[in-house]
py3Dmol code that shows the C-alpha trace and the ligand (Angstrom):
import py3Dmol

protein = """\
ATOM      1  CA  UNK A   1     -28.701  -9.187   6.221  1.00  0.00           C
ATOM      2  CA  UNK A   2     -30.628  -5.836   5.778  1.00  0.00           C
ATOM      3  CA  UNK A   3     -33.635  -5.693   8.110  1.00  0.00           C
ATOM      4  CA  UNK A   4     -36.105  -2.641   7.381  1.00  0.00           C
ATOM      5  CA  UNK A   5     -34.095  -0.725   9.053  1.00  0.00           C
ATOM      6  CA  UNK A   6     -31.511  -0.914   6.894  1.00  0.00           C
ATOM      7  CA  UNK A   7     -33.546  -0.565   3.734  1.00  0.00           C
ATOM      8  CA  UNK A   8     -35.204   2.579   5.356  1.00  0.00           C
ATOM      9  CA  UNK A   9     -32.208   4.114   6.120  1.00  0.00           C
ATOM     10  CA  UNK A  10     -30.887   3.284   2.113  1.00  0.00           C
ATOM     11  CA  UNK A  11     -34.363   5.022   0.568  1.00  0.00           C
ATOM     12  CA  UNK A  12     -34.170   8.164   3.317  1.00  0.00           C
ATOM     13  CA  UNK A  13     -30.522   9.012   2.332  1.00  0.00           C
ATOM     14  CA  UNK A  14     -30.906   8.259  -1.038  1.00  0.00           C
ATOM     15  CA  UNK A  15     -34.437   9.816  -2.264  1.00  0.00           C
ATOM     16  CA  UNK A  16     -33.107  13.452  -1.858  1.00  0.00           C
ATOM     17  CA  UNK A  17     -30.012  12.505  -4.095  1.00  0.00           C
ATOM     18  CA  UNK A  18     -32.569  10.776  -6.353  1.00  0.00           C
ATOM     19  CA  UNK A  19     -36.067  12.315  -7.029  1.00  0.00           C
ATOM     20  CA  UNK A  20     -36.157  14.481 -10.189  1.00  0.00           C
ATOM     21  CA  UNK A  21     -33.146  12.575 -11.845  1.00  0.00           C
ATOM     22  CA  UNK A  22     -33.400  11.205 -15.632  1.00  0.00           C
ATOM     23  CA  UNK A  23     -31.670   7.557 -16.026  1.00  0.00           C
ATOM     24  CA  UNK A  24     -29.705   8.164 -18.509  1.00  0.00           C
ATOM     25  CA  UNK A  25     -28.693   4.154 -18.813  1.00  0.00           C
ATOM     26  CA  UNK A  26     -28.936   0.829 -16.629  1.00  0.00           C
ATOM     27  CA  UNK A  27     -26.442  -1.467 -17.319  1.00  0.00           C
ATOM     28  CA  UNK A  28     -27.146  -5.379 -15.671  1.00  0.00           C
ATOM     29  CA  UNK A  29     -24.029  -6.804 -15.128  1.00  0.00           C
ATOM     30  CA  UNK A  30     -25.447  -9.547 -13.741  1.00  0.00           C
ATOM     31  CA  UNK A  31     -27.966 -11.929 -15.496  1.00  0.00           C
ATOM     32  CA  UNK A  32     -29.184 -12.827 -11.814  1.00  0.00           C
ATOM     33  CA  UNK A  33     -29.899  -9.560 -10.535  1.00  0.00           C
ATOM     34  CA  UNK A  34     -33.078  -9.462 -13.196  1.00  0.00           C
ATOM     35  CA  UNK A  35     -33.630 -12.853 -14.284  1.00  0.00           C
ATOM     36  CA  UNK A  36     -36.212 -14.037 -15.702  1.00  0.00           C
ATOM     37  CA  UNK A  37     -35.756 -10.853 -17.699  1.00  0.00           C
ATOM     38  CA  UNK A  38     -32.687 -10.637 -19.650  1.00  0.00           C
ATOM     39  CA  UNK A  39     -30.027  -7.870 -18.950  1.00  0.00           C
ATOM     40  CA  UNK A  40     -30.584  -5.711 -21.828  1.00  0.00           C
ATOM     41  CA  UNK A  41     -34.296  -5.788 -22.084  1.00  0.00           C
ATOM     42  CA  UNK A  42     -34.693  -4.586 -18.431  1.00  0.00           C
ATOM     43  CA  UNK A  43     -32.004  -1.793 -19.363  1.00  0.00           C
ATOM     44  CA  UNK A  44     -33.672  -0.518 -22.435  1.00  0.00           C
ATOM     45  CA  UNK A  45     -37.251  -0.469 -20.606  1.00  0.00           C
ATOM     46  CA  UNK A  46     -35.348   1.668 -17.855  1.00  0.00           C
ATOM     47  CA  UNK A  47     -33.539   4.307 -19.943  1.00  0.00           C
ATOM     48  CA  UNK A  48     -34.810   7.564 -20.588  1.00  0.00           C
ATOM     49  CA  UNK A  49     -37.406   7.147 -16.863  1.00  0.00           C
ATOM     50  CA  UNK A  50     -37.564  10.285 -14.442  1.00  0.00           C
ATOM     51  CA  UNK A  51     -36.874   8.948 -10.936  1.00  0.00           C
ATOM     52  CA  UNK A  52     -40.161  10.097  -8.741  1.00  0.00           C
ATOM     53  CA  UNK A  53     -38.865   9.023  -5.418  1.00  0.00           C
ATOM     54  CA  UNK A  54     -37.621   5.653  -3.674  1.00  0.00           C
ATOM     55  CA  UNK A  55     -39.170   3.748  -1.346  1.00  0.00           C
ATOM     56  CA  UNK A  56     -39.718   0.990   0.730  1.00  0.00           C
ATOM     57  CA  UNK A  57     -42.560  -1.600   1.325  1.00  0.00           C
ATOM     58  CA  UNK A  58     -41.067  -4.320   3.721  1.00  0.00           C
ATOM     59  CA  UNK A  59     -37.889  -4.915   2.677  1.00  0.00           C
ATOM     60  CA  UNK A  60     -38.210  -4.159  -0.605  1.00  0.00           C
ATOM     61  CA  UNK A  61     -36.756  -0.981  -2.106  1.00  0.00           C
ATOM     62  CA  UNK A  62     -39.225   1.145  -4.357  1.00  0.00           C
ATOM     63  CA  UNK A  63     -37.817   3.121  -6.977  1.00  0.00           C
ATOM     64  CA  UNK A  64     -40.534   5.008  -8.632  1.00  0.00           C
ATOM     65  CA  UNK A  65     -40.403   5.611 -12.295  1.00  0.00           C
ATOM     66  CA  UNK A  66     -42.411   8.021 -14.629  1.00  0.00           C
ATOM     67  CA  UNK A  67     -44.991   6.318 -16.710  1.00  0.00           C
ATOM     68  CA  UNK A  68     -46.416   4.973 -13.269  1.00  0.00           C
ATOM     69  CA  UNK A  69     -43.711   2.205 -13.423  1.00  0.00           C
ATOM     70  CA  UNK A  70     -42.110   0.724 -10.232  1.00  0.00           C
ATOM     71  CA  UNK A  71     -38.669  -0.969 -10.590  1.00  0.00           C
ATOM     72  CA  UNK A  72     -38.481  -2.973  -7.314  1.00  0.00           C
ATOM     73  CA  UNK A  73     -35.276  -3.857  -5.545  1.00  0.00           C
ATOM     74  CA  UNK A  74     -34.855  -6.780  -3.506  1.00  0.00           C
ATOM     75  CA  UNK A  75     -31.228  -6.390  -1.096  1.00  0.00           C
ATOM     76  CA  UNK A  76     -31.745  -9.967   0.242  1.00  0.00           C
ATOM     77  CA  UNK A  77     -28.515 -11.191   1.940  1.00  0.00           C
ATOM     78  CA  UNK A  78     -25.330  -8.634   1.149  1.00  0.00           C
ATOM     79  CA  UNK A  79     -27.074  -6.571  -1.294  1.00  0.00           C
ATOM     80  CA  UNK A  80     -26.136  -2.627  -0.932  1.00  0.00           C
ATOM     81  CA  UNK A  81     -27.204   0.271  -2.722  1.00  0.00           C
ATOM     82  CA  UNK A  82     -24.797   3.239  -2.774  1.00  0.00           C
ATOM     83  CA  UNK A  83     -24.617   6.729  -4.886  1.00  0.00           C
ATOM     84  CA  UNK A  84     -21.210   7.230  -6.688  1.00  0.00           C
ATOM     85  CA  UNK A  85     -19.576  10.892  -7.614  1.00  0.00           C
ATOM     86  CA  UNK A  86     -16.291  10.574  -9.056  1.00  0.00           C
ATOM     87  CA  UNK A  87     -14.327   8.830  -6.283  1.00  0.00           C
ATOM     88  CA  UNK A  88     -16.533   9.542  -3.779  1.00  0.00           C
ATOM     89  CA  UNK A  89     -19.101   6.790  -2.896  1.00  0.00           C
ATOM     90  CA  UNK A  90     -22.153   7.520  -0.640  1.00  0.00           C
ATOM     91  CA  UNK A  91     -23.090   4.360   1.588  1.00  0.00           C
ATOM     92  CA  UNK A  92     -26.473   4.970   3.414  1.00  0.00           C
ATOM     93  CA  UNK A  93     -25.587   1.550   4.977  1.00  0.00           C
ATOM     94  CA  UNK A  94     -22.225   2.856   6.448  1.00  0.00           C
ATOM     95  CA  UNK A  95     -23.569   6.152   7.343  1.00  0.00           C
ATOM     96  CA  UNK A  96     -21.152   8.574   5.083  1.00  0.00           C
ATOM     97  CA  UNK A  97     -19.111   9.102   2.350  1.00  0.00           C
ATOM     98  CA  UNK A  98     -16.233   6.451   1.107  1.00  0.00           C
ATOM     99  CA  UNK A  99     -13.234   7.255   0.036  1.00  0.00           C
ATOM    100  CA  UNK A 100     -10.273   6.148  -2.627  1.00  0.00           C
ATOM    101  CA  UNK A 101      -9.701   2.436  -2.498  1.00  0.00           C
ATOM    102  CA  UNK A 102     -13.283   1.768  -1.033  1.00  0.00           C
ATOM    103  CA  UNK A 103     -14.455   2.806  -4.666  1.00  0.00           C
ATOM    104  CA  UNK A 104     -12.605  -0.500  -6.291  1.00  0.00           C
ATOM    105  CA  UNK A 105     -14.209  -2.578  -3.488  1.00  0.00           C
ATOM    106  CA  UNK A 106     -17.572  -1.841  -4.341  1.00  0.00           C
ATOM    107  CA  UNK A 107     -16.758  -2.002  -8.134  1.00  0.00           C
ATOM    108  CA  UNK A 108     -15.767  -5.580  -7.861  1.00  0.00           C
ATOM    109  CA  UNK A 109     -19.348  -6.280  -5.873  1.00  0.00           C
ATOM    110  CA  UNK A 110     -20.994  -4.428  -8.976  1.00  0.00           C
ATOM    111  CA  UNK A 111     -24.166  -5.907 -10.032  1.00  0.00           C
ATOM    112  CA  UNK A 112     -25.863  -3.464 -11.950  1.00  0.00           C
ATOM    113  CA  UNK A 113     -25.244   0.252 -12.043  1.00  0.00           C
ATOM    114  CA  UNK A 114     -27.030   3.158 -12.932  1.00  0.00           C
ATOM    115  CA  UNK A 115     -26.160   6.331 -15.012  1.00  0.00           C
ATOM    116  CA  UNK A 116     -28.037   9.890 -13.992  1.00  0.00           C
ATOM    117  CA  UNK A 117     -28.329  12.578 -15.986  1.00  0.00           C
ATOM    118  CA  UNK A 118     -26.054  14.730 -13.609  1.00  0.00           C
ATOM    119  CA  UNK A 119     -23.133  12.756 -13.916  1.00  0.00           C
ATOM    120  CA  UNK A 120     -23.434  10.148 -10.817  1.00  0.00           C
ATOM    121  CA  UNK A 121     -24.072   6.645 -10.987  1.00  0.00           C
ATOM    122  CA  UNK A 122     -26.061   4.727  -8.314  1.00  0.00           C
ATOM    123  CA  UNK A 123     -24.105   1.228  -8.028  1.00  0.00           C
ATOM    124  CA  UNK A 124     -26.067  -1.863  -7.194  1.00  0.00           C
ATOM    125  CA  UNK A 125     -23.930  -3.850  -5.282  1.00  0.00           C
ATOM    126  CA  UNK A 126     -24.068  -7.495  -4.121  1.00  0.00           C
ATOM    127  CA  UNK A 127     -20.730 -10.113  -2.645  1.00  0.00           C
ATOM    128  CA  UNK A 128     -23.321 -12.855  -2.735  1.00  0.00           C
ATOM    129  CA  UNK A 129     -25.804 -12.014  -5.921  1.00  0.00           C
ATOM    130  CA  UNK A 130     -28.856 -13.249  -4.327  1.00  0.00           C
ATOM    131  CA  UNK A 131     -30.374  -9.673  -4.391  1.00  0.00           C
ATOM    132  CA  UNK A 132     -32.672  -9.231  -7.346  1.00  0.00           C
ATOM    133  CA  UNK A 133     -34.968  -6.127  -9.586  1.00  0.00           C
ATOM    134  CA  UNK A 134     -37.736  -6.607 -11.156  1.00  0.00           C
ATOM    135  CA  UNK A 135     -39.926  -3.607 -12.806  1.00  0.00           C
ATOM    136  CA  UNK A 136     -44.126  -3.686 -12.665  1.00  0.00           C
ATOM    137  CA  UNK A 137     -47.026  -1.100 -13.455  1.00  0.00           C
ATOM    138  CA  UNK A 138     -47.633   0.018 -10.174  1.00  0.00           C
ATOM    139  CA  UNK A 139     -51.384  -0.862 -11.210  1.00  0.00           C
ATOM    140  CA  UNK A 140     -50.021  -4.402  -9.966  1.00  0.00           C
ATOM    141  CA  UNK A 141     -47.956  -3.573  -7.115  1.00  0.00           C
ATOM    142  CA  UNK A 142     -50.228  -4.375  -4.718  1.00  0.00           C
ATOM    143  CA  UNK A 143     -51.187  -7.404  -6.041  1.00  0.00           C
ATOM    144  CA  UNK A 144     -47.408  -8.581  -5.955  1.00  0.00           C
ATOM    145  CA  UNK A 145     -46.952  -8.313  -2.676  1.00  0.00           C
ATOM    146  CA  UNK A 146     -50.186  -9.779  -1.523  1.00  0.00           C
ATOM    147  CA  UNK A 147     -49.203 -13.084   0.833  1.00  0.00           C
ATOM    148  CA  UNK A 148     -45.804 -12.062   0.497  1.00  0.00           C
ATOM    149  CA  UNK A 149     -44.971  -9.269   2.062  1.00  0.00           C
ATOM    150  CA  UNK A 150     -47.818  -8.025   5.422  1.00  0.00           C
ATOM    151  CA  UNK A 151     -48.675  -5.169   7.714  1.00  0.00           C
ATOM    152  CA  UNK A 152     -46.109  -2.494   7.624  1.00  0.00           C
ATOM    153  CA  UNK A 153     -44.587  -2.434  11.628  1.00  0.00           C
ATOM    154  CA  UNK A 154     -44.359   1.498  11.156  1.00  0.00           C
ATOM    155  CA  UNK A 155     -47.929   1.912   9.735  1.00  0.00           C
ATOM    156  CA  UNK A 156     -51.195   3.027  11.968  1.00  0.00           C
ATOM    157  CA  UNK A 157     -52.956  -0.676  10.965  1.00  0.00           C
ATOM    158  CA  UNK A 158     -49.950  -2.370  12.671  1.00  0.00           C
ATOM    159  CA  UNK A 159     -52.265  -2.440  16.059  1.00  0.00           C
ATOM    160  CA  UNK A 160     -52.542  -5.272  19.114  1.00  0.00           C
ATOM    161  CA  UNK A 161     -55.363  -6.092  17.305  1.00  0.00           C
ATOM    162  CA  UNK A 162     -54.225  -6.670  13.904  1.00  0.00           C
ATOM    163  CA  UNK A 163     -51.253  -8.617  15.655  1.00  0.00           C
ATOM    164  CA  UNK A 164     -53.862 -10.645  17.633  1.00  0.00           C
ATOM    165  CA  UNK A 165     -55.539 -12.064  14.784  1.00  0.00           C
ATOM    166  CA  UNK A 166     -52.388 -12.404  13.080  1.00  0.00           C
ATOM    167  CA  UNK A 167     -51.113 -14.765  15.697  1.00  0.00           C
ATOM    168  CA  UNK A 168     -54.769 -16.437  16.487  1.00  0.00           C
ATOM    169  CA  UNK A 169     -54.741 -20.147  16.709  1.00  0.00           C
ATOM    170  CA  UNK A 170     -50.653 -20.036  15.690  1.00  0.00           C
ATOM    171  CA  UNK A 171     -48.608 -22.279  17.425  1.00  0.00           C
ATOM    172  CA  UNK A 172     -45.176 -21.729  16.190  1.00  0.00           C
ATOM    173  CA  UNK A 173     -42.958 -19.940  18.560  1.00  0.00           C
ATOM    174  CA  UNK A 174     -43.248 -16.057  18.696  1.00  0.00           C
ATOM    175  CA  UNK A 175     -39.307 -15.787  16.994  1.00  0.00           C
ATOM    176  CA  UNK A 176     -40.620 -17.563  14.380  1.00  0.00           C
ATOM    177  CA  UNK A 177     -43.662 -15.561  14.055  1.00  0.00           C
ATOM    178  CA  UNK A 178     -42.056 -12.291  13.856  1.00  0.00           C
ATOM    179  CA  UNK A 179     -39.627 -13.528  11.010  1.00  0.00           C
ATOM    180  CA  UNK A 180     -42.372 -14.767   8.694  1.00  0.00           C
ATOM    181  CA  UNK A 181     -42.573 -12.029   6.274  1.00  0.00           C
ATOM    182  CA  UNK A 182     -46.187 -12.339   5.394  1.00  0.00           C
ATOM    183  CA  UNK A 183     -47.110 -11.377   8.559  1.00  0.00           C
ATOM    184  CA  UNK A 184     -44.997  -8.539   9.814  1.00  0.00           C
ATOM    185  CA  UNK A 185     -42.919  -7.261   7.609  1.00  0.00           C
ATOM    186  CA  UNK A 186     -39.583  -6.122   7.476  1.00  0.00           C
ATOM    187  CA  UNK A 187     -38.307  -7.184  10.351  1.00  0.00           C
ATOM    188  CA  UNK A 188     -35.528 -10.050  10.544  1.00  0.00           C
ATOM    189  CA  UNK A 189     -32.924 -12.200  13.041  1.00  0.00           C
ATOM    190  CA  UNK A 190     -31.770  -9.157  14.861  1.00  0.00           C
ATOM    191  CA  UNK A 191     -34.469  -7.295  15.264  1.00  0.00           C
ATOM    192  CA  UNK A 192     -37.069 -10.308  16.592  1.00  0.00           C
ATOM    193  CA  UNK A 193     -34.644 -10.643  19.051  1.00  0.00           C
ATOM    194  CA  UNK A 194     -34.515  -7.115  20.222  1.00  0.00           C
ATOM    195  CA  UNK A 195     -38.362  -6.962  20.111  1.00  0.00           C
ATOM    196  CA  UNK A 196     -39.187  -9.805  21.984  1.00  0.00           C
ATOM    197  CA  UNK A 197     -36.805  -8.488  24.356  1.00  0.00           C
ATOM    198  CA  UNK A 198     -38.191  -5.485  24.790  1.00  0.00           C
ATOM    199  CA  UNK A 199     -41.573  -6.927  24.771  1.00  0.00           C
ATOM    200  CA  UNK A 200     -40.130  -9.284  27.681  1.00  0.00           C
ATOM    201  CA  UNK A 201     -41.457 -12.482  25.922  1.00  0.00           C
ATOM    202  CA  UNK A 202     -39.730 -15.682  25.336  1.00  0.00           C
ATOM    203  CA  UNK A 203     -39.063 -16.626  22.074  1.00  0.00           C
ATOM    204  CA  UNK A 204     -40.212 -19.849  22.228  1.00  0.00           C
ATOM    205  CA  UNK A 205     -43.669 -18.552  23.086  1.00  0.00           C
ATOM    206  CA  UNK A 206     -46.279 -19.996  20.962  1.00  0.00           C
ATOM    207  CA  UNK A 207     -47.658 -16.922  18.864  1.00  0.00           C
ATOM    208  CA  UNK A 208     -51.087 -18.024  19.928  1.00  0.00           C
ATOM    209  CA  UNK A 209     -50.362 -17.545  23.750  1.00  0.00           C
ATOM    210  CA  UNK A 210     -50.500 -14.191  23.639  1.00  0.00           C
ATOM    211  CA  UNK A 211     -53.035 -12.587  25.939  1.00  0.00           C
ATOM    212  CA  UNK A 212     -54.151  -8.859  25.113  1.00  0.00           C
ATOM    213  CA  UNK A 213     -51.479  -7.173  27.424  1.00  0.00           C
ATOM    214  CA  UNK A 214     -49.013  -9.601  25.352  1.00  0.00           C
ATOM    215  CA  UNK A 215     -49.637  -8.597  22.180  1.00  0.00           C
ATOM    216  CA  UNK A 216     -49.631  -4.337  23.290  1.00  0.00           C
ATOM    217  CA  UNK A 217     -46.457  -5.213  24.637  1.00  0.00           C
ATOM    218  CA  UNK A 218     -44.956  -6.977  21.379  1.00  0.00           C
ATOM    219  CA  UNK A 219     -46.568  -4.425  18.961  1.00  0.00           C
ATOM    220  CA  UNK A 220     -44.740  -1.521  20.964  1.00  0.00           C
ATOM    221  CA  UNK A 221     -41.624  -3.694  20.906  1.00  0.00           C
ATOM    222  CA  UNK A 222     -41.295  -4.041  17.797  1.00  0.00           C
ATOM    223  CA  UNK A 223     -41.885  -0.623  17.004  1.00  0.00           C
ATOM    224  CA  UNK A 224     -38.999   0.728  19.366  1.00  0.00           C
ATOM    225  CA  UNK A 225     -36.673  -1.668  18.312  1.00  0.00           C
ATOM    226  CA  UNK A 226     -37.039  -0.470  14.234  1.00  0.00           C
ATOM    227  CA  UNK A 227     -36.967   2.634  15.413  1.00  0.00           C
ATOM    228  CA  UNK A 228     -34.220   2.744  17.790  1.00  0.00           C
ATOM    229  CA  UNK A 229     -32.351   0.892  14.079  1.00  0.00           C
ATOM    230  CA  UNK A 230     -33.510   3.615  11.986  1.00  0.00           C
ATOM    231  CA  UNK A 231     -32.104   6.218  14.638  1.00  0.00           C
ATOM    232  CA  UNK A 232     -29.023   4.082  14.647  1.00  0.00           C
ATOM    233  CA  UNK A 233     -28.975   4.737  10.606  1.00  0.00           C
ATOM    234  CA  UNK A 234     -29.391   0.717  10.159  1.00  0.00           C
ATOM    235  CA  UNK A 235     -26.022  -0.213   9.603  1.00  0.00           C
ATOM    236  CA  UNK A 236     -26.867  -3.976  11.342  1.00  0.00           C
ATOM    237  CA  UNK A 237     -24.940  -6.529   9.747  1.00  0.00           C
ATOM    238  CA  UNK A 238     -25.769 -10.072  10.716  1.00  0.00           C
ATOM    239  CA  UNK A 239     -23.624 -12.631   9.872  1.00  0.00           C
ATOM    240  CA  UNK A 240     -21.835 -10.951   6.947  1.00  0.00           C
ATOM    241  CA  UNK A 241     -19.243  -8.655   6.817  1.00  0.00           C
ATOM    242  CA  UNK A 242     -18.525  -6.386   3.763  1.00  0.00           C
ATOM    243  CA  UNK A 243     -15.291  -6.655   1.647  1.00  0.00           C
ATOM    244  CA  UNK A 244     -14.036  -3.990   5.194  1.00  0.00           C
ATOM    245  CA  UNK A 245     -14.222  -6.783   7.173  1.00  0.00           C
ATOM    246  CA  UNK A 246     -17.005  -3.914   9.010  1.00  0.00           C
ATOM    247  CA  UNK A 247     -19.437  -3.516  11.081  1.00  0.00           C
ATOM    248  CA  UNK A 248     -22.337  -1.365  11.016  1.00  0.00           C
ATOM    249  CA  UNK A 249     -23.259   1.224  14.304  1.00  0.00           C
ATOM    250  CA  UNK A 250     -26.114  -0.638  15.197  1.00  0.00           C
ATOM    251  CA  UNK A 251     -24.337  -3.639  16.548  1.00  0.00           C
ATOM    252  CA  UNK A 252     -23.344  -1.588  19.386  1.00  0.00           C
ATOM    253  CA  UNK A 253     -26.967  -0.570  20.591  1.00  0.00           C
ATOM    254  CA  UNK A 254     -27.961  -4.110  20.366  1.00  0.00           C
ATOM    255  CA  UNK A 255     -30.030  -5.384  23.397  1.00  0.00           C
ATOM    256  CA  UNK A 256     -29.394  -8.912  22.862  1.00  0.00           C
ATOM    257  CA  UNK A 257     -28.627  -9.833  19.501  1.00  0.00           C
ATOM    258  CA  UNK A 258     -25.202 -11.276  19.414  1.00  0.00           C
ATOM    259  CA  UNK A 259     -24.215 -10.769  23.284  1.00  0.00           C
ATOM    260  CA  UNK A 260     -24.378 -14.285  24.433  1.00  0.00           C
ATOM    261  CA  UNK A 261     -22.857 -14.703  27.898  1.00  0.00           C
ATOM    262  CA  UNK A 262     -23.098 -11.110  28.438  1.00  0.00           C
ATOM    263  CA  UNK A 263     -24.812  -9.228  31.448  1.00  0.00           C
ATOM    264  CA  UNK A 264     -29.004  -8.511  30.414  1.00  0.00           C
ATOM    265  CA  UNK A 265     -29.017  -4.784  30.464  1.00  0.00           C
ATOM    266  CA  UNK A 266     -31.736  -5.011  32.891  1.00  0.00           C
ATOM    267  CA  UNK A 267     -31.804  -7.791  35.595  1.00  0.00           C
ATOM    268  CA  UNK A 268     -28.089  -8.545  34.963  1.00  0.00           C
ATOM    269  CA  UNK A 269     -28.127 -11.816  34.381  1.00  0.00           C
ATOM    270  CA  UNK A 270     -26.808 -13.834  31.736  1.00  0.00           C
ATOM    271  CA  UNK A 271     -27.974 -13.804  27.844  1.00  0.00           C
ATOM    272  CA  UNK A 272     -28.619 -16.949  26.299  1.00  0.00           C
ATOM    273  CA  UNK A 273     -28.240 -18.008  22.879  1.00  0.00           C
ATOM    274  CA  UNK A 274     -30.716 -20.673  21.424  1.00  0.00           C
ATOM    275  CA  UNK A 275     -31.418 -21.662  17.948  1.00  0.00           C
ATOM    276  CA  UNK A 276     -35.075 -21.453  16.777  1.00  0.00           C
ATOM    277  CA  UNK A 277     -35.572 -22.486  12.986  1.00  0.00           C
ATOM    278  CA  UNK A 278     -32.534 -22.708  12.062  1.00  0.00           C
ATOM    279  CA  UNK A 279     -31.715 -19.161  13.452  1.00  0.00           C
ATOM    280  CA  UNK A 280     -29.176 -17.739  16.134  1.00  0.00           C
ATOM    281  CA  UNK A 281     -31.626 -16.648  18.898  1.00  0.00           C
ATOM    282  CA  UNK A 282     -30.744 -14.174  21.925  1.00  0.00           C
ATOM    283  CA  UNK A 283     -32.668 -13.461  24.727  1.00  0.00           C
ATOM    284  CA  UNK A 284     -32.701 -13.286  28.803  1.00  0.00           C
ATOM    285  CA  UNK A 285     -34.027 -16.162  30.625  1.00  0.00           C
ATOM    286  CA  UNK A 286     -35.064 -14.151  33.323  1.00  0.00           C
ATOM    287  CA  UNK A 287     -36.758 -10.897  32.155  1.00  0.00           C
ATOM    288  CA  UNK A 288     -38.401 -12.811  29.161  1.00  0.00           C
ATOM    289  CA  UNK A 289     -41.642 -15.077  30.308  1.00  0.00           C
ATOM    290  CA  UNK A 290     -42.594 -18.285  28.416  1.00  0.00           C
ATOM    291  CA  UNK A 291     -46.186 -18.076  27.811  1.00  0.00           C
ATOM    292  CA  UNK A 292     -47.952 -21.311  27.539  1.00  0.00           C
ATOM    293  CA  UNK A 293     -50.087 -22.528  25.090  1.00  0.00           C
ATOM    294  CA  UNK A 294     -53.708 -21.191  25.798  1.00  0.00           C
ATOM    295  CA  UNK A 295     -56.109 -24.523  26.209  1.00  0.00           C
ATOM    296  CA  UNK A 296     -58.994 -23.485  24.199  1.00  0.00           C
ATOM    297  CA  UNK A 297     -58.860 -22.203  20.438  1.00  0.00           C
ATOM    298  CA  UNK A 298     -60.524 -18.745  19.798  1.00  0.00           C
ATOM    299  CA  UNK A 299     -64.244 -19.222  18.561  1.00  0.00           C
ATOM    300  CA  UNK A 300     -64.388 -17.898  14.683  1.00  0.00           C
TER     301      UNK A 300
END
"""
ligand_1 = """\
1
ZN
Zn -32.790 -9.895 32.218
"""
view = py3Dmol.view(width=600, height=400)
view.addModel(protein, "pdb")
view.setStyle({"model": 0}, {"cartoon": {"style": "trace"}})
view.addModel(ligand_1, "xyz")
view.setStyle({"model": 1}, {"stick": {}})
view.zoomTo()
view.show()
């Protein structure tokens, strides 16, 4: 499942490709990729808009229209965005340029698929169809995201501070915590794990334990583990494979995530896996400390 990572690496590769670029047509393929909206009505308000840049805000893609017009891109569980030249496909997820026989697999995935004015296409692709577009005024961008979508990991606000009364009075653990998108967002299963590792804090911390040292150290994890992701060009892929049967780069730099039984990388003991909400949790029993819950609630 893309991560911010992921979706950072897609709107870095792609933007160059992109920015300037007329859309000459968007054809919906799908009914579910822009419900409510129907197919052709999101095409026809599409066609004919300049492409000002793409970007990202959590994990939602940003592609940013003339008119001051946003058409947002959710990539939820197998979504992919890739740039197509003849029968060459560009796959920021992959890291490089597909070849042949990979064009028909991502054809079949094809969602919804866009036509430039130089001849390329930029395929929306999605095995699973839960990924979704919807276009706004950016006038009401903000607004959209408000409760949804919270502080931006890679921003200057995202502070031990901000963190701290983020996490004030919460007693869910911290895995959980980190996954809740209204808080911090962006980041996902693989890379709570890493962060907490890195952080050297139990995941079944309550977020509330945290003590000031506790949250410096979780901010700055988190931090190094997106960007030691967006180094890696993304390329995570959690418990999907694509229609390769691949994997992504990242997988190999992993910490913890997904290397149960294996040796921690720094105290060389054994990584555990435990579920937490319903999710595949990794971490070392060892290096990462179980705070307690604190005894007094903070004073308002
Ligand atoms: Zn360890």
């Amino acid at each position: 499942m893309p991560e911010l990572p992921e979706v950072e690496t897609v709107a870095r590769q792609l933007e160059p490709e992109l920015e300037g670029r007329r859309i000459e047509e968007l054809e919906v393929l799908d009914g579910r990729w822009s419900r409510p909206v129907p197919p052709e009505e999101l095409g026809a308000a599409v066609a004919g808009a300049t492409i000002e840049g793409l970007g990202r805000r959590g994990k939602y893609l940003l592609l940013g229209l003339d008119g001051e017009r946003t058409l947002v891109m959710h990539l939820r569980m197998t979504g992919n965005l890739v740039l197509v030249e003849g029968d060459e496909v560009l796959d920021p997820s992959e890291g490089r340029r597909l070849y042949e026989g990979e064009r028909s697999t991502s054809a079949r995935h094809l969602r919804a698929r866009f036509l430039l004015d130089d001849g390329r296409e930029v395929w929306f692709t999605d095995p699973r169809r839960f990924g979704e577009a919807f276009l706004i005024e950016n006038s009401g961008l903000a607004e959209r995201f408000v409760g949804r979508v919270g502080i931006e990991p890679l921003s200057p606000e995202f502070t031990p501070e901000a963190l701290g009364a983020m996490a004030a009075g919460r007693t869910a653990p911290l895995k959980s915590f980190l996954l809740d998108q209204s808080g911090v967002a962006g980041v996902g299963n693989i890379y709570a794990d890493e962060a907490l590792y890195r952080a050297r804090l139990h995941p079944l911390s309550p977020a509330g334990s945290m003590k000031p040292e506790h949250l410096q150290a979780l901010r700055d994890g988190v931090v190094a583990a997106l960007e030691a992701g967006i180094d890696a060009g993304g390329s995570s892929i959690d418990d999907y494979r694509d229609g390769r049967g691949e994997k992504g780069t990242m997988q190999e730099k992993f910490l913890v995530h997904t290397r149960e039984g294996e040796p921690c990388p720094s105290c060389a003991g054994e990584i555990v896996r435990i579920v937490v909400g319903g999710r595949s949790t990794y971490f070392c029993p060892s290096c990462q400390v179980r705070l307690r819950r604190r005894p007094r609630r903070r004073a308002k």
